[in-house]
C-alpha positions in Angstrom: -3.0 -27.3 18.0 -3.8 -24.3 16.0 -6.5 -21.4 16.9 -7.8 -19.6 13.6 -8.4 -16.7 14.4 -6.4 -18.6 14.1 -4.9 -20.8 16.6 -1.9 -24.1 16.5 -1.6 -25.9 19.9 1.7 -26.8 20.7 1.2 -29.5 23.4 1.1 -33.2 22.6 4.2 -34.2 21.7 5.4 -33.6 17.6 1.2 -33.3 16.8 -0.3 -29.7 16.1 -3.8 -28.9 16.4 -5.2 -25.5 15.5 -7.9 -23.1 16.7 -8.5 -20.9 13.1 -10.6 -17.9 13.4 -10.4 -15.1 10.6 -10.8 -12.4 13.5 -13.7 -10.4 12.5 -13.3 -6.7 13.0 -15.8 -4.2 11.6 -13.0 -1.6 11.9 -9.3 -1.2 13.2 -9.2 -1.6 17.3 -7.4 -3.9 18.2 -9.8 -5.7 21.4 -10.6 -8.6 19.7 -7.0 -9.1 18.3 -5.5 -9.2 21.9 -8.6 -11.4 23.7 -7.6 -14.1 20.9 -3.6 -13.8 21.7 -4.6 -14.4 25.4 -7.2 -17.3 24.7 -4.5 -18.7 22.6 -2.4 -19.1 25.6 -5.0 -19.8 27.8 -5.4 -23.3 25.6 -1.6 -23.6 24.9 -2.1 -23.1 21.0 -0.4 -21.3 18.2 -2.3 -18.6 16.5 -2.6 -17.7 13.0 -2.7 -14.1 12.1 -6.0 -13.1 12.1 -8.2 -12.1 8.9 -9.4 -8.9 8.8 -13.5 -8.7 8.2 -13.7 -7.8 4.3 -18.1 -8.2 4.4 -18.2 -5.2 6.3 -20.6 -2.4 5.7 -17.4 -0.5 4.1 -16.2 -3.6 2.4 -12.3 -2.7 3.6 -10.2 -5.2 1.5 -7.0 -4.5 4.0 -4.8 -7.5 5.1 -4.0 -7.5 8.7 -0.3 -6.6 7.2 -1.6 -3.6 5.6 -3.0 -2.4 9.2 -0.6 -3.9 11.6 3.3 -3.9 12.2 3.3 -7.8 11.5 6.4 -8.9 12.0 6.6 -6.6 15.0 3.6 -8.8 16.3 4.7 -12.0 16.3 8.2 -11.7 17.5 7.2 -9.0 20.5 5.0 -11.8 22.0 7.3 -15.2 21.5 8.0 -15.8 24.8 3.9 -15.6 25.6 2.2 -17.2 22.2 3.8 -18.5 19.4 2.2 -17.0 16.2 2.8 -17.8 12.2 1.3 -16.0 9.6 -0.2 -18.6 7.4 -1.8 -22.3 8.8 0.7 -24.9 7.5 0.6 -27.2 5.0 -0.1 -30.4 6.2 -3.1 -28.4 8.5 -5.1 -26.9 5.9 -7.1 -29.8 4.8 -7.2 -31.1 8.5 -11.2 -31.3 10.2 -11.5 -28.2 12.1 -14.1 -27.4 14.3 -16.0 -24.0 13.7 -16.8 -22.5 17.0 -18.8 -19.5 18.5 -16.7 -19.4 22.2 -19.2 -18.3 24.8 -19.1 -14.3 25.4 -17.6 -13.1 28.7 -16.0 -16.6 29.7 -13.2 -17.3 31.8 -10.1 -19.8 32.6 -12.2 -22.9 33.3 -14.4 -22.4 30.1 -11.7 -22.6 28.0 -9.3 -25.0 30.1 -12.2 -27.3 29.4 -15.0 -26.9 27.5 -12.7 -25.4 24.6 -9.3 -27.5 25.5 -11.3 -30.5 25.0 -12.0 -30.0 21.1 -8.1 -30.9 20.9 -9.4 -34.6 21.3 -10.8 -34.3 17.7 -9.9 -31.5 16.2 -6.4 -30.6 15.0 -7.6 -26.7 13.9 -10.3 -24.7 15.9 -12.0 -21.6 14.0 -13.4 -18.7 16.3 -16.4 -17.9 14.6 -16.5 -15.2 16.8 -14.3 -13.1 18.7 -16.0 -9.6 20.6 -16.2 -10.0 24.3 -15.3 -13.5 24.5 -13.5 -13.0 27.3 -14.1 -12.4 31.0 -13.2 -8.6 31.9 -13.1 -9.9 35.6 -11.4 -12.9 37.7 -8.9 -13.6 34.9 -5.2 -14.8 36.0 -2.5 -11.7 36.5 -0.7 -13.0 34.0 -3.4 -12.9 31.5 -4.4 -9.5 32.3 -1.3 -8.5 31.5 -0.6 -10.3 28.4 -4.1 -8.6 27.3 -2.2 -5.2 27.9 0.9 -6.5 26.7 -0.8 -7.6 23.3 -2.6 -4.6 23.2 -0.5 -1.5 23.8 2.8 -2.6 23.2 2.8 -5.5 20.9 -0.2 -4.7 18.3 1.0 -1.6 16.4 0.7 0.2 13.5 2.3 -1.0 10.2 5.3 1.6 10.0 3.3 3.5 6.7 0.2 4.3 8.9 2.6 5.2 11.9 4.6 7.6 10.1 1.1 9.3 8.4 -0.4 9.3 12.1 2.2 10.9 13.3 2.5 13.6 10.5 -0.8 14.1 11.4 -0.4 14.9 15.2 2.3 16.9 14.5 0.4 19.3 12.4 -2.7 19.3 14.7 -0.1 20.3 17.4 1.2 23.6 15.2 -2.1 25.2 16.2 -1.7 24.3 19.8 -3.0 22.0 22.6 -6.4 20.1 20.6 -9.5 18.3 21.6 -9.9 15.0 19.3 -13.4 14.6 19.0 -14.5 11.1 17.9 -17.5 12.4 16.0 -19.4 9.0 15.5 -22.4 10.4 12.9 -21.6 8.1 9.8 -24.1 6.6 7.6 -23.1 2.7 8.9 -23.9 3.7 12.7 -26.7 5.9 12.8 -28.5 2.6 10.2 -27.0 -0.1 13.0 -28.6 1.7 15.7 -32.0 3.0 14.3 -30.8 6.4 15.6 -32.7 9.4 13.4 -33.3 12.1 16.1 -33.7 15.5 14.4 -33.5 13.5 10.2 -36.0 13.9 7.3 -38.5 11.3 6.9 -36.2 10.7 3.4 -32.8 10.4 5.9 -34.5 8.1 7.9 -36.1 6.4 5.2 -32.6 5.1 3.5 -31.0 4.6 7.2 -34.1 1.9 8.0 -33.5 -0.2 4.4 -29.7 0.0 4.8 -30.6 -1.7 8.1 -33.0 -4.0 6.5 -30.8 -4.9 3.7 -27.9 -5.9 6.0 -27.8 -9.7 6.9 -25.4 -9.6 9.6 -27.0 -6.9 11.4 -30.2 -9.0 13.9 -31.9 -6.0 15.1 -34.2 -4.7 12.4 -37.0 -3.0 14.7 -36.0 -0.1 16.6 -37.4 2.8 18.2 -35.1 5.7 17.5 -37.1 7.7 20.8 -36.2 4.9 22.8 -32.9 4.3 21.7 -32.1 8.1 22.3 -33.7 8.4 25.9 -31.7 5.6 26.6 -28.2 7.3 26.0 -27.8 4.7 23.3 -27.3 7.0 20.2 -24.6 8.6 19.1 -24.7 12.7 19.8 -25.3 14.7 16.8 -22.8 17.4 15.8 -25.6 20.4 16.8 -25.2 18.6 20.2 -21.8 18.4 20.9 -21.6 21.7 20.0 -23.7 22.5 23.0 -21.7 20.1 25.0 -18.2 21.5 24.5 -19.6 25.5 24.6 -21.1 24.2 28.1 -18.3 22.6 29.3 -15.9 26.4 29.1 -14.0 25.6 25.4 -13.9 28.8 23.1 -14.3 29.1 20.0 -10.8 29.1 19.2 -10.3 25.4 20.1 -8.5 23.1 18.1 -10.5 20.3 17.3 -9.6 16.9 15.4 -12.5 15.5 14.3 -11.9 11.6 14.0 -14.4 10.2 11.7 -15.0 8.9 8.2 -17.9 11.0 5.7 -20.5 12.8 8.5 -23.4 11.9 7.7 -25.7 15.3 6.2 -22.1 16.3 5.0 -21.6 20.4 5.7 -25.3 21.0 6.3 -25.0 18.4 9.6 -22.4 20.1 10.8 -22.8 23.6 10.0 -24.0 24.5 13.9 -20.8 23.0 15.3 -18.8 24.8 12.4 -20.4 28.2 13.8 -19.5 27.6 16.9 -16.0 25.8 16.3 -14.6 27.2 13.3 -11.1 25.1 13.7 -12.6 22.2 12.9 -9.8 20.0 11.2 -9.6 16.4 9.6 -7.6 13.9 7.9 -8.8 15.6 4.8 -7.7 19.2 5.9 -4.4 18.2 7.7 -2.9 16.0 4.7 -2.9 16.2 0.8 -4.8 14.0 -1.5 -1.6 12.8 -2.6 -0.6 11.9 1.0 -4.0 9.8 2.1 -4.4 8.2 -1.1 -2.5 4.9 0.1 -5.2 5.0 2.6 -8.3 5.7 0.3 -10.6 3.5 0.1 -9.7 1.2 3.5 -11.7 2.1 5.9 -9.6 0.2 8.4 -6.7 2.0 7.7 -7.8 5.6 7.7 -9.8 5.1 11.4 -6.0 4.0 12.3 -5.3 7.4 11.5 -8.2 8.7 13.6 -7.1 6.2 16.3 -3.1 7.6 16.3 -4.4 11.3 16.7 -7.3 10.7 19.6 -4.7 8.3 21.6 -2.0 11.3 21.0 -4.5 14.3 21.4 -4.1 16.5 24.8 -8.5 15.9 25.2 -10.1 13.0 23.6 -14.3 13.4 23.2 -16.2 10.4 22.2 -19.4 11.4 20.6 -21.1 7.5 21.3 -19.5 4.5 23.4 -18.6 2.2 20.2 -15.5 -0.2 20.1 -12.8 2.7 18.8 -13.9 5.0 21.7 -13.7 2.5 23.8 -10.1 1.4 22.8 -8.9 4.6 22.7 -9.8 5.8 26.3 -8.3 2.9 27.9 -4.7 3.0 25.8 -5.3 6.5 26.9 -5.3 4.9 30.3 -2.8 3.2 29.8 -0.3 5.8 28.9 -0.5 7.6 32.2 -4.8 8.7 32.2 -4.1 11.1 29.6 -7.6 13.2 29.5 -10.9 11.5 28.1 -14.1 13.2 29.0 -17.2 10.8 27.9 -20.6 12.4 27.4 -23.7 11.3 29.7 -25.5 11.0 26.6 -28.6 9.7 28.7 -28.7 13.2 30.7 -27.6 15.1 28.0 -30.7 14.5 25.7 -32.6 15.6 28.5 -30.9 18.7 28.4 -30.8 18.8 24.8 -34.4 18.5 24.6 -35.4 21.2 27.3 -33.2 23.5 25.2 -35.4 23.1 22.2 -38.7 22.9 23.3 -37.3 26.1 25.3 -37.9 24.9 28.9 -34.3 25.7 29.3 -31.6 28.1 28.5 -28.2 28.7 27.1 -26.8 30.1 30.3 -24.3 30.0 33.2 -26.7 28.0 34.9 -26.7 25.0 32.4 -22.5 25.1 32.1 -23.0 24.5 35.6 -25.4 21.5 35.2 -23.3 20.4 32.4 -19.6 20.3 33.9 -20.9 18.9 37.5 -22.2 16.0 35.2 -18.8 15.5 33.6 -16.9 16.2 36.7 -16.1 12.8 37.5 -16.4 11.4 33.7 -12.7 12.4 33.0 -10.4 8.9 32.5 -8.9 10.0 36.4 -7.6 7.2 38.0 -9.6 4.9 39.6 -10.1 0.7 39.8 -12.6 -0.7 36.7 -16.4 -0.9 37.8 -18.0 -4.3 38.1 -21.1 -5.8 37.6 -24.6 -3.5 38.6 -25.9 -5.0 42.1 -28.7 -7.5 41.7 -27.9 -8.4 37.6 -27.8 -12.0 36.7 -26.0 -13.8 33.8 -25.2 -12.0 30.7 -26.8 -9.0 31.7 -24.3 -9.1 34.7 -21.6 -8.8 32.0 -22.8 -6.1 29.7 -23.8 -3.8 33.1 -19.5 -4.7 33.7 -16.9 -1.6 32.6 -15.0 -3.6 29.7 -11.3 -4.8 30.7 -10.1 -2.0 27.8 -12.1 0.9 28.6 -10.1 0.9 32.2 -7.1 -1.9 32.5 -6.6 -0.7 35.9 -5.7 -2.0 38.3 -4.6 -5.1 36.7 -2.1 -3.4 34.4 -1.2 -0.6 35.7 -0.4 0.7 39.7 0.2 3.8 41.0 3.3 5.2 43.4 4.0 8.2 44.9 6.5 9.8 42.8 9.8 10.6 44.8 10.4 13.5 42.5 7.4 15.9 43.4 4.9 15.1 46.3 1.9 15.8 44.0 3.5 13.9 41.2 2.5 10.7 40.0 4.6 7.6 38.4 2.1 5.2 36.7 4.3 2.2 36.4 2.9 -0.6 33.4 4.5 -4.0 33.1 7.6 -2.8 35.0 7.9 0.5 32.5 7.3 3.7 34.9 5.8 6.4 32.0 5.4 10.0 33.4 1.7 11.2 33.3 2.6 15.3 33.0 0.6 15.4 30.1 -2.6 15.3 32.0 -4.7 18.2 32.3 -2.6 20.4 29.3 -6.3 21.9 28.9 -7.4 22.6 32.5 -6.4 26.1 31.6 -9.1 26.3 29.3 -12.5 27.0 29.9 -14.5 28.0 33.3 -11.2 26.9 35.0 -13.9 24.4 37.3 -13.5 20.7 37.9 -10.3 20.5 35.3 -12.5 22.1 32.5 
């Protein structure tokens, strides 16, 4: 059996049947990727390297060698799933059936509703793979092999390891840094109808790139709306506010991890003013060095995604997939520091500001870090559902598996060399968690800030 994503089971007898899903991602995290490993076992079938999406709104042409350490892949999780790298021979003019797996399902779902496609089908296609699994009420073992796939067997191809890490390391020569995941790019603020504070001409072009993109459903949206919300990302005037609230000076060290900003230097020229050491990919590296990357979109946010996991403070400026992935690896690795923005109170902050109901004063640093006191990736179990939702609302109101693997892949122990110490142990490997809080020093020296 074979899942394309792709997928070959290995259960009845010599036959082979195969689940094939070119695994769609819009850019590099690797969520999807590891959900697909753990259905594969779930189903007992092989799976086929996944496809990369190349009809995405940056039409990235990268192979899912060019991203990830292949080899490294496959061999790291033989004894779990076996995986090849191209459906065999005999397989590729088999009757496969094309399917769309249910989002947020669990063991039974696929143990029989999915399973049962092996009665006439030798190769399965995933037509789909974002939240396709449960976050909840999952076996231990395939919690773990979620993790396992995730943050220790999916890694960088050795080319974008050894750039990422360049890049840390020259971030790190001007001292402990913030990586700010500054999500104000052309594709998101069109996806999400967001054009708070645009010209009628910005969000003109936003609304037909929107219209003129098939694969995106939602076409009618009310930017108000979506920003009242807390559904839009924050604009670089606002994180500026944000960070000057929350006690950073002007002398911070900030990564920003993001692709062209949309409005270019005029966009950002407040947070400039206020955070001169602004640095990028751009600023950190020569043109000779990124030019292997130029032009893959996936490739340089793996850059972006090697420097936030690495960075001492990592600031998401809007809840999307990388921000998500990066705050649970960060998790992960011991709860390194992630504060994540209330946007939904912070635009009612934002807007008091400038219709001058409210000042830039001790008093609002005080609203703001009280906010953010307890929105700081401490350690703490992974919110369910919101009481009283029903069916797939029930899901969406859940905090994703990767946001917060705890405490399925992770556990905590006092540590036996320092009472106030602690070991976070993951999949029997015990990694010391010193690096948290590097930046409590900074700031108004209140609530870790």
């Amino acid at each position: 059996m074979v899942l394309m994503a792709h997928w070959i089971s290995t259960s009845c007898g010599n036959s082979h049947r195969t689940v094939t899903s070119p695994l769609v991602l819009s850019q590099v995290h690797p969520i999807q990727i590891c959900d697909m490993v753990a259905v594969a076992r779930i189903i007992n079938a092989t799976l086929v390297v996944p496809e990369l999406d190349k009809r995405s709104f940056w039409q990235d042409t990268s192979k899912f060698s060019n991203v990830f350490d292949e080899d490294y892949f496959i061999t790291s999780l033989a004894n779990d799933v076996k995986i090849i790298k191209k459906l065999p021979k005999e397989l590729r003019t088999a009757t496969r059936a094309v399917k769309q797996f249910r989002s947020w399902s669990g063991i039974d779902y696929y143990e029989q509703e999915i399973a049962s496609l092996w009665d006439d089908y030798q190769v399965i296609r995933a037509a789909k793979s974002d939240s396709r699994l449960a976050n909840n009420n999952l076996p231990p073992d395939i919690q773990k092999l979620r993790c396992r796939a995730c943050y220790q067997a999916l890694r960088f191809s050795p080319h974008i390891e050894a750039m990422g890490k360049s890049l840390v390391d020259r971030m790190r020569a001007y001292g402990p840094y913030i990586a700010l995941h500054l999500r104000y790019e052309k594709d998101m603020l069109a996806f999400s109808g967001c054009t708070h504070d645009l010209s009628i001409e910005e969000a003109n072009e936003l609304t037909a790139i929107r219209e003129n993109t098939s694969y995106w459903k939602v076409k009618d949206i009310d930017s108000n709306e979506q920003r009242a919300k807390g559904y839009c990302p924050l604009t670089p005037k606002e994180v500026g506010i944000l960070l000057t609230a929350l006690g950073f000076p002007p002398t911070t060290p900030i990564y920003i991890a993001a692709g062209e900003i949309y409005g270019g230097d005029y966009r950002m020229a407040d947070l400039t003013s206020l955070f001169p050491m602004l640095m990028n990919k751009e600023k950190l590296a020569t043109v000779e060095e990124l030019d292997p990357f130029s032009n893959h979109a996936s490739q340089m946010a793996a850059l972006d995604y090697i420097v936030s996991v690495e960075s001492d403070i990592f600031i998401p400026s809007y809840s999307g997939n990388m921000a998500r992935a990066v705050e649970g690896h960060r998790r992960f690795l011991g709860h390194r520091k992630t504060i994540s923005p209330d946007r939904k109170l912070l635009v009612r902050i934002f807007d008091k500001i400038a219709n001058g109901t409210m000042k830039d004063s001790k008093k609002l640093s005080s609203r703001i870090i009280e906010i953010h006191k307890r929105r700081q990736g401490s350690p703490r179990k992974r919110k369910g559902p919101i009481s009283g939702t029903k069916g797939t609302f029930r899901f969406r109101s859940e905090e994703p598996f990767y946001v917060n693997p705890l405490p399925d892949c992770l556990c905590q122990k006092k540590s036996t060399r320092n009472e106030n110490s602690t070991d976070i142990v993951i999949n029997h490997l015990s990694i010391w968690s010193g690096r948290v809080g590097d930046l409590s020093k900074w700031g108004s020296g209140q609530n870790g800030f």
